[in-house]
Every structure is written in structure tokens, then in C-alpha cells.
N, C-alpha and C positions, 0 to 999 in steps of 0.2 A: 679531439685528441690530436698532438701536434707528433707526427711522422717524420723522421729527418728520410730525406733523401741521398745523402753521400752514398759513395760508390755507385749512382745510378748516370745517367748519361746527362750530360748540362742541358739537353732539350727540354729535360724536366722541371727547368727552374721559368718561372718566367725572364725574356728576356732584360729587364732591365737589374736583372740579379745574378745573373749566368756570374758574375766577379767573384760574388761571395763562397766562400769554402763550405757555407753548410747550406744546403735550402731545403727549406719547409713544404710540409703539404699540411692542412687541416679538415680532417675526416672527424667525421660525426662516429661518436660511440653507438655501439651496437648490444643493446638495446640506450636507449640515450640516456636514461638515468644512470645508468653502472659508470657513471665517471662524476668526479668530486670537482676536475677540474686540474687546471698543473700539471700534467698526465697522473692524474693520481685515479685510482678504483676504488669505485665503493664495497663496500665487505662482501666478499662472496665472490667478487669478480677481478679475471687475471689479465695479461697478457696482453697482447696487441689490442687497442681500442678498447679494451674490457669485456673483451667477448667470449671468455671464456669464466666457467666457473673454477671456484677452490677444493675441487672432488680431488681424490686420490693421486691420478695422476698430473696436477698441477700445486699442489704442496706444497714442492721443494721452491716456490719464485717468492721471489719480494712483497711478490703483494697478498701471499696466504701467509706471513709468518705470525702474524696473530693469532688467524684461525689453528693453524697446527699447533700452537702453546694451547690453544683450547680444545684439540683434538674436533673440531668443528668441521666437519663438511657440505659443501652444496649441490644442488643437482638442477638441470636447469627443466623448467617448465615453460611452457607458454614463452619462449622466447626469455625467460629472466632465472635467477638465479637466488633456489629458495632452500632454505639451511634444512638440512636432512636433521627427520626426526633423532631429537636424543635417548627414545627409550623404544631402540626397534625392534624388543623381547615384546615389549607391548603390541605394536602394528604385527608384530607373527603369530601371537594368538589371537588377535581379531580376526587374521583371514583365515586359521586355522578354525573359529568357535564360527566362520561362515559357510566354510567349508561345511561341516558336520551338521547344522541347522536346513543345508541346502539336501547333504544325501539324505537327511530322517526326513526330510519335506516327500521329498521324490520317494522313499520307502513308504511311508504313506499312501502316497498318493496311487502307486504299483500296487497294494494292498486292496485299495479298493475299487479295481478293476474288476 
């Protein structure tokens, strides 16, 4: 990921560049896939080196305007950045019908005390 350096102090350029009006740093994306390349982000991933994901409060940038025409959000795991389920009426009654399965378990099991 190429980072301009302007407005920073010309110490930070190496010296045989200090002339140049714009100088570079190149930092590794964070996690290292999440970048396409060209400072470009792979789907799901925003902002400075791609280190963030396309959740809620990153929407509104450049690099989520796909995902928001598709209403598409992500959530990061494991360091990476993985598209939140599209049907999460469904994951609510899963943890709901586990819910219920775990108290009849435990009334049960209180029963035959």
C-alpha cells in the first residue's frame, strides 16, 4: 500500500528525494490479501492499507460503494474481513431453538434429581 507522506517533515523522505514535492512510504496491507494492488481493496475492506472492513460505520468511503448498492456488510474475524450473513432471521432462530433445547436439557436433567 503506497502512503504519501506530504505535510510530514522532509526527514521522512530518504535523502536523495528530500527535492521531490511528494514522497512515498510502502507499507504492507493489513491483513495482506485485502489489497488488489494500485492502492485498490478487495471487497469487504476500506480505508488506510485496507484495514478496515465495509460494516456500518465505513459505508459512506470509496471503497464500500458496491457493497452499499448491495446493501452488503462485513465483520472482521480472525484478523480478515467476512460478509455478514444475509438471512439473520435465520441465525436468530438458531440461537433461539438453542436456547430452548439447552433450558428443556437442564429441566430434565433438574427432574431427575
Amino acid at each position: 500500500y503506497r502512503m504519501s507522506l506530504d505535510g510530514l517533515s522532509k526527514s521522512n523522505c530518504d535523502t536523495d528525494r528530500e527535492h521531490r514535492t511528494t514522497c512515498w512510504e510502502f507499507v504492507a496491507c493489513s491483513p495482506t490479501d485485502a489489497c488488489l494492488g494500485n492502492n485498490t481493496c478487495d471487497d469487504g475492506y476500506t480505508k488506510e492499507k485496507c484495514g478496515e472492513c465495509c460494516d456500518v460505520s465505513n459505508i459512506d468511503t470509496a471503497d464500500c460503494e458496491e457493497e452499499k448498492d448491495d446493501n452488503q456488510y462485513y465483520y472482521r474475524t480472525n484478523g480478515k474481513c467476512e460478509k455478514c450473513p444475509e438471512n439473520i432471521w435465520l441465525t436468530a432462530c438458531l440461537i433461539i431453538t438453542a436456547a430452548i433445547c439447552a433450558g428443556y436439557t437442564a429441566y430434565i436433567l433438574k427432574k431427575k434429581r
